[in-house]
Structure formats: C-alpha cells, structure tokens
LUMLUMDREN-2810 file (N, C-alpha, C; in Angstrom, 1 decimal):
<atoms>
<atom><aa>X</aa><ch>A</ch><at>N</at><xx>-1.3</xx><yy>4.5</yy><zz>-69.2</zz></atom>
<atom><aa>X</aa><ch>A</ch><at>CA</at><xx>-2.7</xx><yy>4.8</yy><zz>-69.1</zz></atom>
<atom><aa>X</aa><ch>A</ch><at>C</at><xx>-3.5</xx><yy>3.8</yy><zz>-69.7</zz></atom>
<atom><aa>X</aa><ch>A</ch><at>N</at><xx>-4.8</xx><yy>3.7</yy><zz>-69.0</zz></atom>
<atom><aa>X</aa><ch>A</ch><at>CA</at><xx>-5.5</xx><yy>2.7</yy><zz>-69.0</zz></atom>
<atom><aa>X</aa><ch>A</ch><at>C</at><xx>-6.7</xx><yy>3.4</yy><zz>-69.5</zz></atom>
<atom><aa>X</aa><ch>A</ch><at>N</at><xx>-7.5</xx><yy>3.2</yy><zz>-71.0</zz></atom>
<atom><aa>X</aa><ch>A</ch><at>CA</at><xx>-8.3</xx><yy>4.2</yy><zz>-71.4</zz></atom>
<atom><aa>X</aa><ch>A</ch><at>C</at><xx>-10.0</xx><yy>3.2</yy><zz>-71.7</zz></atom>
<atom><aa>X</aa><ch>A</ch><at>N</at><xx>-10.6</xx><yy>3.5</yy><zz>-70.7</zz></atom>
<atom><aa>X</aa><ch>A</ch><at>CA</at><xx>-12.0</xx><yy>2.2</yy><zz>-71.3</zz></atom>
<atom><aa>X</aa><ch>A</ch><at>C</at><xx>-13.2</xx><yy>2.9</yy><zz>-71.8</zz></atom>
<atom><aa>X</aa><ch>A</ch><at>N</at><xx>-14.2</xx><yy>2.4</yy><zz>-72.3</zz></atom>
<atom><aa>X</aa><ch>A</ch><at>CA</at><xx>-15.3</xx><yy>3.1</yy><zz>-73.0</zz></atom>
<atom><aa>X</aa><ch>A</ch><at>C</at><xx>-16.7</xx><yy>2.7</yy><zz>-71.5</zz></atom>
<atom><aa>X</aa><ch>A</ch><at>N</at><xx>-16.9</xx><yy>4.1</yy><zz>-71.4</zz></atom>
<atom><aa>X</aa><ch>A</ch><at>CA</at><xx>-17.7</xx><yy>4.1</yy><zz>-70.4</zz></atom>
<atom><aa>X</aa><ch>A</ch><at>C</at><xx>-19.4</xx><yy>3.5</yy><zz>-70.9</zz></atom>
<atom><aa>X</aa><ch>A</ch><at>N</at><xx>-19.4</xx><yy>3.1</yy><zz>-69.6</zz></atom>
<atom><aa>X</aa><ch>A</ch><at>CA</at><xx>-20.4</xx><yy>1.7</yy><zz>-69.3</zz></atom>
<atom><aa>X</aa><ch>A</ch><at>C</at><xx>-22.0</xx><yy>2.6</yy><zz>-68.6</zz></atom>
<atom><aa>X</aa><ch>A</ch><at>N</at><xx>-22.5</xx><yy>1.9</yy><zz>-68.8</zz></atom>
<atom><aa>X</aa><ch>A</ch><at>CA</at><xx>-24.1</xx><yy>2.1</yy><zz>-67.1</zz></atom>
<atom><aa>X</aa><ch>A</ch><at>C</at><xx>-24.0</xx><yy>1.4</yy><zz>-66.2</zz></atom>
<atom><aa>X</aa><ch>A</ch><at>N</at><xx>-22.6</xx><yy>1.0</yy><zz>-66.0</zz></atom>
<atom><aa>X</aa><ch>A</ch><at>CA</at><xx>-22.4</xx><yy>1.2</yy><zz>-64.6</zz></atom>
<atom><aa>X</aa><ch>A</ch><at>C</at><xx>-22.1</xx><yy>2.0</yy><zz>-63.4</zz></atom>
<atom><aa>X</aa><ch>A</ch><at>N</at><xx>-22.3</xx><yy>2.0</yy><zz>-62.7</zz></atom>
<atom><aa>X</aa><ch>A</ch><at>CA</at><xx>-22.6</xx><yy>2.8</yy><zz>-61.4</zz></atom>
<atom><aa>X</aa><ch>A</ch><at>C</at><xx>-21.4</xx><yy>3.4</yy><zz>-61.4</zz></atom>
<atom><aa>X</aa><ch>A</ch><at>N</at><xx>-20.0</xx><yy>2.6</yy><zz>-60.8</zz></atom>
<atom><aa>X</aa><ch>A</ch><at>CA</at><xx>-19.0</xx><yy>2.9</yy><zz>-61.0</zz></atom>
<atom><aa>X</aa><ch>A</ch><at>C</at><xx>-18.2</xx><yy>3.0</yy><zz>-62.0</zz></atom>
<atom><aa>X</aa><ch>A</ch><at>N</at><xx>-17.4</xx><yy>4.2</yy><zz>-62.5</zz></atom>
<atom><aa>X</aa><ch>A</ch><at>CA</at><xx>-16.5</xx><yy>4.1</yy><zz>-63.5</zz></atom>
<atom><aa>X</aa><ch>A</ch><at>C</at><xx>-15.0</xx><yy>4.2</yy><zz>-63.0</zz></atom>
<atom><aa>X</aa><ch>A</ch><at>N</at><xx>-14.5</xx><yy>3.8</yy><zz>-64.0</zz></atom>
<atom><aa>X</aa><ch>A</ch><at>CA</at><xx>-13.2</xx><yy>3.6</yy><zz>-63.4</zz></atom>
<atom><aa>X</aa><ch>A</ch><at>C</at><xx>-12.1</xx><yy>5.1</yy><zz>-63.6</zz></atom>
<atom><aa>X</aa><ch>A</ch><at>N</at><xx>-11.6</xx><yy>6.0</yy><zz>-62.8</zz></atom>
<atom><aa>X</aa><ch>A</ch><at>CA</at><xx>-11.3</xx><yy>7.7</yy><zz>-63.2</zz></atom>
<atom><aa>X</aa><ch>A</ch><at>C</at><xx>-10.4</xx><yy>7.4</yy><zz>-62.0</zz></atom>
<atom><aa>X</aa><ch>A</ch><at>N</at><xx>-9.0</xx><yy>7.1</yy><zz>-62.0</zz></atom>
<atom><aa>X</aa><ch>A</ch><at>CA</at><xx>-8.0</xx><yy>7.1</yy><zz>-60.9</zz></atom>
<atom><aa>X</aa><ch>A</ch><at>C</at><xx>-6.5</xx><yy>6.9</yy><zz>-61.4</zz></atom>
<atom><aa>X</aa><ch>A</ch><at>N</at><xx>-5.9</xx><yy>7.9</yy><zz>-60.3</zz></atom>
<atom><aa>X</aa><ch>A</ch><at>CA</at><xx>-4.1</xx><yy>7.9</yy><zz>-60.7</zz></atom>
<atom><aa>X</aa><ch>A</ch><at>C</at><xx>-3.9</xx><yy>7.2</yy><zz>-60.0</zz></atom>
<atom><aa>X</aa><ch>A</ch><at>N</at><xx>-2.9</xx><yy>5.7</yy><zz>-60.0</zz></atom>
<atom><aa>X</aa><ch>A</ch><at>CA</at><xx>-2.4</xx><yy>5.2</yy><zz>-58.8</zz></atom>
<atom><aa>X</aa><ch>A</ch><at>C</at><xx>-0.2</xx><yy>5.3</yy><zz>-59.1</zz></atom>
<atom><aa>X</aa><ch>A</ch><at>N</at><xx>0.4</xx><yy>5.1</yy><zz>-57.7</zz></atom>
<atom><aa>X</aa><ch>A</ch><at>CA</at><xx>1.7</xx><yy>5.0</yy><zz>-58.0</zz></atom>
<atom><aa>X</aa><ch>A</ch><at>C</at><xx>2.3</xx><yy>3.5</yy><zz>-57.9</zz></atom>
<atom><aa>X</aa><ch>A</ch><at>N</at><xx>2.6</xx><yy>3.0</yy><zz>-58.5</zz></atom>
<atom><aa>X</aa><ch>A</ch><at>CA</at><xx>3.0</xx><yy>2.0</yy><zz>-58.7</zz></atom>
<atom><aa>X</aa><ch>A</ch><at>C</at><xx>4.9</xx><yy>1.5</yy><zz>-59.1</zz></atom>
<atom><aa>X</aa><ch>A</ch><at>N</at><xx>5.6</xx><yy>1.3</yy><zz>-58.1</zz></atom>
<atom><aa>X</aa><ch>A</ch><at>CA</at><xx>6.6</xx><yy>1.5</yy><zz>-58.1</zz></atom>
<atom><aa>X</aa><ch>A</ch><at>C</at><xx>7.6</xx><yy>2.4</yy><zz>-58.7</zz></atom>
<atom><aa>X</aa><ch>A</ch><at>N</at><xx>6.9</xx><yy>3.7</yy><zz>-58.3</zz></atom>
<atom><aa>X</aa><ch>A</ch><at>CA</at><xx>7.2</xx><yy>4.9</yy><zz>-58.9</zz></atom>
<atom><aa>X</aa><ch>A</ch><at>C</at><xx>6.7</xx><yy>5.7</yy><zz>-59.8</zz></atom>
<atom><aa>X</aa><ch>A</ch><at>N</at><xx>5.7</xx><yy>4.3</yy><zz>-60.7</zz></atom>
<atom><aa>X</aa><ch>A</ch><at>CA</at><xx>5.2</xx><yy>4.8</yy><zz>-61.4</zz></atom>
<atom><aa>X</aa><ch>A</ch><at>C</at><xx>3.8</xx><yy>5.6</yy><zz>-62.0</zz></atom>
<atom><aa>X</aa><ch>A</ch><at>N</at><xx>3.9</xx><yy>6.4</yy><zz>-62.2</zz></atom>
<atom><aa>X</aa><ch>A</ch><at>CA</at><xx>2.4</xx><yy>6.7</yy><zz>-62.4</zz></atom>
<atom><aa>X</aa><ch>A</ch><at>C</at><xx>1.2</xx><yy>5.9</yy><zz>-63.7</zz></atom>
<atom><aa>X</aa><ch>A</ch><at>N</at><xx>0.3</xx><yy>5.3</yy><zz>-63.3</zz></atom>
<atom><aa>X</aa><ch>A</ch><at>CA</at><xx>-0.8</xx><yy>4.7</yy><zz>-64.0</zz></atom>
<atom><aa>X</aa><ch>A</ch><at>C</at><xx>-1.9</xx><yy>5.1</yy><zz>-63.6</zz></atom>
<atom><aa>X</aa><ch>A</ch><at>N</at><xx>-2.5</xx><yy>5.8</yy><zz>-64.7</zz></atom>
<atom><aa>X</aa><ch>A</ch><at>CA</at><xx>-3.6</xx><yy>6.4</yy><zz>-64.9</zz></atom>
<atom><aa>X</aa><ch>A</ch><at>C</at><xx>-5.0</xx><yy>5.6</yy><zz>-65.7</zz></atom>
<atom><aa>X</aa><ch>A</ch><at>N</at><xx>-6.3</xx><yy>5.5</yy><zz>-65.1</zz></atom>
<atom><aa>X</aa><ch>A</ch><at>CA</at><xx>-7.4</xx><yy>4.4</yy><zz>-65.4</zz></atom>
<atom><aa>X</aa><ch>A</ch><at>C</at><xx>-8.3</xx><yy>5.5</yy><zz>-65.9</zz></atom>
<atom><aa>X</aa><ch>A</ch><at>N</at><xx>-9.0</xx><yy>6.0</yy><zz>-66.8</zz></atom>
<atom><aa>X</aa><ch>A</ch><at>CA</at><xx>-9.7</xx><yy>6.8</yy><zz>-67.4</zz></atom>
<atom><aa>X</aa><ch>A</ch><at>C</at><xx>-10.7</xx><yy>6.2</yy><zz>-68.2</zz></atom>
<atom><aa>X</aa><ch>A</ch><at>N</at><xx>-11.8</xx><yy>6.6</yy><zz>-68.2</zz></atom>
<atom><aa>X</aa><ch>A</ch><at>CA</at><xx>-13.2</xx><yy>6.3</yy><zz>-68.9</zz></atom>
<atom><aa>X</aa><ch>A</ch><at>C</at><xx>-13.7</xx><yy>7.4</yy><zz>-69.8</zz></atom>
<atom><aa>X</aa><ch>A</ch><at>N</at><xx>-14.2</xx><yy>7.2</yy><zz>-70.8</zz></atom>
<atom><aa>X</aa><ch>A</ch><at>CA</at><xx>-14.7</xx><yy>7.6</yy><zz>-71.9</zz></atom>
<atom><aa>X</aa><ch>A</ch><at>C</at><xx>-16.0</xx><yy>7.4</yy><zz>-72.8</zz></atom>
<atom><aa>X</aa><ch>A</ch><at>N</at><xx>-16.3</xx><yy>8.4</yy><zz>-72.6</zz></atom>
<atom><aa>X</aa><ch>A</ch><at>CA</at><xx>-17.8</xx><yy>8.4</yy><zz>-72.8</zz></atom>
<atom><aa>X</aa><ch>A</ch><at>C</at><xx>-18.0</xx><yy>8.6</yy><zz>-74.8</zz></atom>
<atom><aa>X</aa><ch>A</ch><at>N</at><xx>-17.9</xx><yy>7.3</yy><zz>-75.5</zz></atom>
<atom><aa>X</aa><ch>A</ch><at>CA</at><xx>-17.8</xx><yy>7.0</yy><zz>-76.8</zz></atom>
<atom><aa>X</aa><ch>A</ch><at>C</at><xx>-19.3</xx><yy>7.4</yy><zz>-77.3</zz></atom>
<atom><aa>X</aa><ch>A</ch><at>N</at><xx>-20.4</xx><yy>7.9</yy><zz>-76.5</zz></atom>
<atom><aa>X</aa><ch>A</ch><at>CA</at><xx>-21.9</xx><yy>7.5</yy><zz>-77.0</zz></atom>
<atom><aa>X</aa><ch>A</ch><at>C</at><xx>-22.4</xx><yy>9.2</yy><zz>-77.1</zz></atom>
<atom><aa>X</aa><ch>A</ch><at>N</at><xx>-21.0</xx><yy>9.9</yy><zz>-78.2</zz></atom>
<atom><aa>X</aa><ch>A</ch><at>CA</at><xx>-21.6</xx><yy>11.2</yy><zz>-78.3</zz></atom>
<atom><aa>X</aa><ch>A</ch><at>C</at><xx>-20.8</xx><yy>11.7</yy><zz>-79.5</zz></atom>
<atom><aa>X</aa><ch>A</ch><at>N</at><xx>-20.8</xx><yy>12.8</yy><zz>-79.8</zz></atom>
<atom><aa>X</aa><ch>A</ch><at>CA</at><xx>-20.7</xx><yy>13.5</yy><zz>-81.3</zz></atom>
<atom><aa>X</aa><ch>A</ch><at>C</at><xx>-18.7</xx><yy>13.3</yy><zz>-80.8</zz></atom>
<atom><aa>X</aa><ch>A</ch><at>N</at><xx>-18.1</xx><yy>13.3</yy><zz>-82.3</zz></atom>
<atom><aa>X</aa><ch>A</ch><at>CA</at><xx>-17.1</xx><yy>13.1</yy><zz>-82.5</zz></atom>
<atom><aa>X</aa><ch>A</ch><at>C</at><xx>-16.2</xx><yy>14.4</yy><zz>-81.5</zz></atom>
<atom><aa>X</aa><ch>A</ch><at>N</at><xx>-16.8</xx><yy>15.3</yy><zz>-81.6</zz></atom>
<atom><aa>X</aa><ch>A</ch><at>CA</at><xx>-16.3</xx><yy>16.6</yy><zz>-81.3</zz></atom>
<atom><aa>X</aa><ch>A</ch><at>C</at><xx>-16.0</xx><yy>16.9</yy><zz>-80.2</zz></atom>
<atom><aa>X</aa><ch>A</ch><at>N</at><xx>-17.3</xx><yy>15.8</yy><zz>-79.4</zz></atom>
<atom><aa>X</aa><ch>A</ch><at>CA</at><xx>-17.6</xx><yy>16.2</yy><zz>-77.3</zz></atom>
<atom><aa>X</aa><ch>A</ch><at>C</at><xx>-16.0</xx><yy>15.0</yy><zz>-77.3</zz></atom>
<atom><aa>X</aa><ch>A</ch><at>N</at><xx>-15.8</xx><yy>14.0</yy><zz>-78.2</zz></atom>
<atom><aa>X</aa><ch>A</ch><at>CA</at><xx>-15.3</xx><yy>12.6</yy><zz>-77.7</zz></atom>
<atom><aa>X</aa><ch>A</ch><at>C</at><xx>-13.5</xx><yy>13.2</yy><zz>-78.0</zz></atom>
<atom><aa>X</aa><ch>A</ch><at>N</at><xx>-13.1</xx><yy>14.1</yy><zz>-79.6</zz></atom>
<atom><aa>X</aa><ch>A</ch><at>CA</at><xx>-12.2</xx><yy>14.9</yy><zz>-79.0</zz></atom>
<atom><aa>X</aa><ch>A</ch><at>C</at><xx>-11.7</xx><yy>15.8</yy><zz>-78.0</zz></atom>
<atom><aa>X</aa><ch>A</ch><at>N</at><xx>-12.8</xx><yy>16.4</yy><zz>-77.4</zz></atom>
<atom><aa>X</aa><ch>A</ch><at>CA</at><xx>-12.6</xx><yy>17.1</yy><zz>-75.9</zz></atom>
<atom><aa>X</aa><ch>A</ch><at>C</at><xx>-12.4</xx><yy>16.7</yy><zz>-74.7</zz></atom>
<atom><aa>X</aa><ch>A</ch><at>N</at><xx>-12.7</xx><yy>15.7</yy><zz>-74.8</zz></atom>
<atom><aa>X</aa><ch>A</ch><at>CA</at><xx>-12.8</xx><yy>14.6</yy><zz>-73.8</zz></atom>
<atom><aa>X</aa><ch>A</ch><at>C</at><xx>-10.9</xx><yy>14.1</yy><zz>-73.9</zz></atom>
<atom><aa>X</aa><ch>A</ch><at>N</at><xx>-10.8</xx><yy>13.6</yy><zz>-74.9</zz></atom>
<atom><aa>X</aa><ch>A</ch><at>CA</at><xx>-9.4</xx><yy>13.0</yy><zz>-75.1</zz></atom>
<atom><aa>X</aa><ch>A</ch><at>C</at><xx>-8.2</xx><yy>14.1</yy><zz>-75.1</zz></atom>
<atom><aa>X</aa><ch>A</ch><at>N</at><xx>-8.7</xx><yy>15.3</yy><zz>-75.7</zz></atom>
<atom><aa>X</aa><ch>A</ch><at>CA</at><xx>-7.8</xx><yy>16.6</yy><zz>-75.1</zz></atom>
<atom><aa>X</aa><ch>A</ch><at>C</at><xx>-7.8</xx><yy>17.1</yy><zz>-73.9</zz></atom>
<atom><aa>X</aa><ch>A</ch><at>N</at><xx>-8.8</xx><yy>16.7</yy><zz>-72.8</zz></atom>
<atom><aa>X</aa><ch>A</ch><at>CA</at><xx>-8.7</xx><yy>16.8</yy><zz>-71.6</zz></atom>
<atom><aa>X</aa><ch>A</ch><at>C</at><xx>-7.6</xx><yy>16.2</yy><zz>-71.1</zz></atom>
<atom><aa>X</aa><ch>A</ch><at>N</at><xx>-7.9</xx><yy>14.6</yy><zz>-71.1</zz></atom>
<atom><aa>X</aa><ch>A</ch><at>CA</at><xx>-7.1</xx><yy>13.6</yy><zz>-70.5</zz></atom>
<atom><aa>X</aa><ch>A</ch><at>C</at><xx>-5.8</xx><yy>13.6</yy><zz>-71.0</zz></atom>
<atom><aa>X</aa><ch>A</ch><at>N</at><xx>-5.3</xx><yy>14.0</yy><zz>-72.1</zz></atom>
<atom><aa>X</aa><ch>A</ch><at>CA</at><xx>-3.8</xx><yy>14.4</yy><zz>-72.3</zz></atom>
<atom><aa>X</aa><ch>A</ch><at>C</at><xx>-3.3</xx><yy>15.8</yy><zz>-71.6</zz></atom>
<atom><aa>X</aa><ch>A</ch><at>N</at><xx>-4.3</xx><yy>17.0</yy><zz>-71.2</zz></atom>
<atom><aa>X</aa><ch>A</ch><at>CA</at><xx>-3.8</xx><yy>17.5</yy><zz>-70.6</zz></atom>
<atom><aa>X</aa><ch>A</ch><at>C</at><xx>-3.4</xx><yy>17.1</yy><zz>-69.3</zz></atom>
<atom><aa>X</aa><ch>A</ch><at>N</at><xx>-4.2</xx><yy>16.8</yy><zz>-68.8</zz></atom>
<atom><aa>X</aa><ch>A</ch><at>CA</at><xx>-4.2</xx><yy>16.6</yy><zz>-67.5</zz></atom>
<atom><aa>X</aa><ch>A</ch><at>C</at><xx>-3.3</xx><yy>15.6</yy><zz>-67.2</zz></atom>
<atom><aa>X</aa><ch>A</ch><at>N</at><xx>-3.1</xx><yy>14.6</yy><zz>-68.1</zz></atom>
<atom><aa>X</aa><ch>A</ch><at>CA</at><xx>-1.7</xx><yy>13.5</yy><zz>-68.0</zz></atom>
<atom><aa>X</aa><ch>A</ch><at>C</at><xx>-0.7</xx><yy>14.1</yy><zz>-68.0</zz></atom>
<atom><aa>X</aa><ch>A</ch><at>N</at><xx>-0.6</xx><yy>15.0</yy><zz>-69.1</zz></atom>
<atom><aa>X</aa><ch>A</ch><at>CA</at><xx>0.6</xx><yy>15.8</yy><zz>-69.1</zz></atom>
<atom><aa>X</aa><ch>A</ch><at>C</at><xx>1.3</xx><yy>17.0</yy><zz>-68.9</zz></atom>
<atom><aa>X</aa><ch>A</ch><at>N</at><xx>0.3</xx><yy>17.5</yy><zz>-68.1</zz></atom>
<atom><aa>X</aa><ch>A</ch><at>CA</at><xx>0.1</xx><yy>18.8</yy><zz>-67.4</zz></atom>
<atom><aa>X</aa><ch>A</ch><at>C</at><xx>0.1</xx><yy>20.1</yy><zz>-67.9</zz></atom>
<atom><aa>X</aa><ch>A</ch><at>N</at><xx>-0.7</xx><yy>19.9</yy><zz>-69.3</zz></atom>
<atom><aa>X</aa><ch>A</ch><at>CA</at><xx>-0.6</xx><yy>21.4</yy><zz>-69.6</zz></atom>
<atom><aa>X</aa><ch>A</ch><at>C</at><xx>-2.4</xx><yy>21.4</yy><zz>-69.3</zz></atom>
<atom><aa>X</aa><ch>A</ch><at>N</at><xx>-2.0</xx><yy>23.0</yy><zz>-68.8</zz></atom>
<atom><aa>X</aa><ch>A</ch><at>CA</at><xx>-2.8</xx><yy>24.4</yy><zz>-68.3</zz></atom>
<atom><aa>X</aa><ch>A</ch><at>C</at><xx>-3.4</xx><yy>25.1</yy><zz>-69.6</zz></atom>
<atom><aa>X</aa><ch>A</ch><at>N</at><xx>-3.2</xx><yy>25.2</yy><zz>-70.7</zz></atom>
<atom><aa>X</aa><ch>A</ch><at>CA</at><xx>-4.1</xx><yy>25.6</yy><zz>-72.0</zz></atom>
<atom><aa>X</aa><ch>A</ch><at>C</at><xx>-4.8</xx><yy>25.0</yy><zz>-72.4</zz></atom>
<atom><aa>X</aa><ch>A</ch><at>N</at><xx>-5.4</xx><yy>25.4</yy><zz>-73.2</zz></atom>
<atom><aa>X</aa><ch>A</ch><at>CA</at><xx>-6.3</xx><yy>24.4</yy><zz>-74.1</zz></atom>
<atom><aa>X</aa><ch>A</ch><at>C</at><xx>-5.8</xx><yy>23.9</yy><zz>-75.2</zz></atom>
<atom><aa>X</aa><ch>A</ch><at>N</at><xx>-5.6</xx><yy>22.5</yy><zz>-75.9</zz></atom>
<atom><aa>X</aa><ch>A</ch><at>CA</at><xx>-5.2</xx><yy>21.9</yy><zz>-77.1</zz></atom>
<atom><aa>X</aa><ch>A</ch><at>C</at><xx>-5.7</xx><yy>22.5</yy><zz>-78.0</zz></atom>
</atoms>
C-alpha cells in the first residue's frame, strides 16, 4: 500500500491496481484535521484493505 498526504489537487490518488497478482493499493489522506477524523480515516483504510465489515 501506497499511503500519501492529500494535496489541492484536483486529483487524488484512491486506486486498487493488480500487479502480477498482486494487489497494490494508492490511498490519500487527509492530514489537515483533528487527530481523531485522521484515526478514522486510517481505520477505514485497514478495513477495507483487509476486509473487515465492523468497526475497529
């Protein structure tokens, strides 16, 4: 996984690609908020990497 601190740019970078089998994931992160939104954010993206359905 590929994890960057999101920009004002237009585009952000939010994509799974397979790469000789392998899965590589590009995710952006929005660092310019309270510690708590930027944990949720990072508990998201491990779910979803790792496919759990609950909440951390």
């Amino acid at each position: 996984m590929l994890l960057y601190a999101q920009t004002d740019e237009v585009i952000q970078p939010n994509h799974t690609y397979q790469m000789s089998g392998n899965r590589i994931d590009v995710k952006t992160l929005n660092l310019n908020c309270e510690f708590s939104i930027i944990a949720e954010q990072l508990n998201s993206i491990a779910a979803d990497f790792f496919g759990i359905t609950k909440k951390l």
